[in-house]
C-alpha positions, 0 to 999 in steps of 0.5 A, spaced: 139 259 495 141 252 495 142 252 503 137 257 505 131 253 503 134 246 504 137 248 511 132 243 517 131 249 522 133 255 516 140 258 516 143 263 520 147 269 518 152 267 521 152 260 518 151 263 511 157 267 512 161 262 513 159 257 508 160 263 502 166 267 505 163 273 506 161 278 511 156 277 516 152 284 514 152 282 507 150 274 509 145 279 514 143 283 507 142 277 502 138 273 507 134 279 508 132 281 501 131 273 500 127 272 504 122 278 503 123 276 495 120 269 498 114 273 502 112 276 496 111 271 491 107 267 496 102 273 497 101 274 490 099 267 489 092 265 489 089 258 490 087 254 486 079 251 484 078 246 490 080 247 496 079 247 504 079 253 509 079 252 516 081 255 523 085 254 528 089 256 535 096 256 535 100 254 541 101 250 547 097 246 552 095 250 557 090 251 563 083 254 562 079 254 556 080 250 550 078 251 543 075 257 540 077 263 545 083 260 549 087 264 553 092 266 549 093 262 543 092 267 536 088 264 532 089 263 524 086 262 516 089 255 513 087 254 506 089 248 502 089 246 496 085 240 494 088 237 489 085 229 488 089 225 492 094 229 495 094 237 497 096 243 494 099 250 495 098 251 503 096 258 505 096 260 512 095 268 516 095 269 523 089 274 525 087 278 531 079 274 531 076 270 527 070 274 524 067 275 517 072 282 515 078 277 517 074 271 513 073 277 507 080 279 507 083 273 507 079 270 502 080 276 496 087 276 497 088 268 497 082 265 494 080 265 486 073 268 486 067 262 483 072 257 486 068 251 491 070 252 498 069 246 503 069 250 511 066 246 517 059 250 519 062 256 523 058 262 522 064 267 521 066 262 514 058 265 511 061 271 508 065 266 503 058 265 499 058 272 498 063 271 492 065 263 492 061 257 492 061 256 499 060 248 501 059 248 510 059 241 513 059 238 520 063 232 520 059 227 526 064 225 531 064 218 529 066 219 523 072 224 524 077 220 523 074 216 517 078 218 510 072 219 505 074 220 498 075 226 495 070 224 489 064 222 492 065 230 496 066 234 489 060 230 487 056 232 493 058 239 492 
């Protein structure tokens, strides 16, 4: 568990064969069901009281359109958790569009019910009000890059 977790670019089969002495089916197997274990137990954990949910686009620069509606960059959820000072679990999903079924979904299978969720103020992220408490801001540009203490937004909230 030791190599699989701790490797840089995560281990191969073969490399992990080589270092346990066994065969490469059987690292391939090993490997396999570790890794699924490791899917499971993220998709069982729900994020804590504080967090913040957001969109974004994955993939490289490209000619065209930027933003919301690139050609060819899939969208994902990234919630975080809010912990003070520093952030918590991390839950991330790829999904085919950014809608309110996408948000809903995404929100009963990582979220606890009740709990405050800071989103910027895109429409598809309202259906969070429905089961949480739904705090939408839209941040100036020119105060975007400033950090604000995390006290002074649960205050507000």
């Amino acid at each position: 568990m030791d190599w699989i977790s701790s490797d840089k670019g995560g281990i191969s089969a073969l490399r992990l064969s080589k270092l346990l002495a066994i065969s490469w089916p059987t690292a391939h197997r090993m490997l396999r069901k570790w890794r699924l274990a490791m899917g499971h137990r993220d998709s069982l954990y729900r994020l804590g009281e504080w967090w913040e949910l957001d969109d974004a686009l994955v993939g490289g620069q490209r000619a065209g359109k930027r933003g919301r509606g690139a050609e060819g960059k899939p969208p994902i959820w990234v919630a975080c958790e809010d912990r003070g000072e520093r952030a918590g679990f991390l839950a991330m999903e790829a999904v085919s569009q950014v809608t309110h079924p996408h948000v809903a979904d995404f929100a009963q299978r990582r979220l606890r019910p009740q709990h405050t969720v800071f989103t910027d103020a895109l429409p598809a992220l309202g259906r969070l009000q429905d089961c949480h408490i739904h705090c939408p801001r839209v941040t100036p540009p020119e105060q975007a890059s400033h950090k604000k203490k995390l006290t002074s937004r649960r205050k507000a909230a």
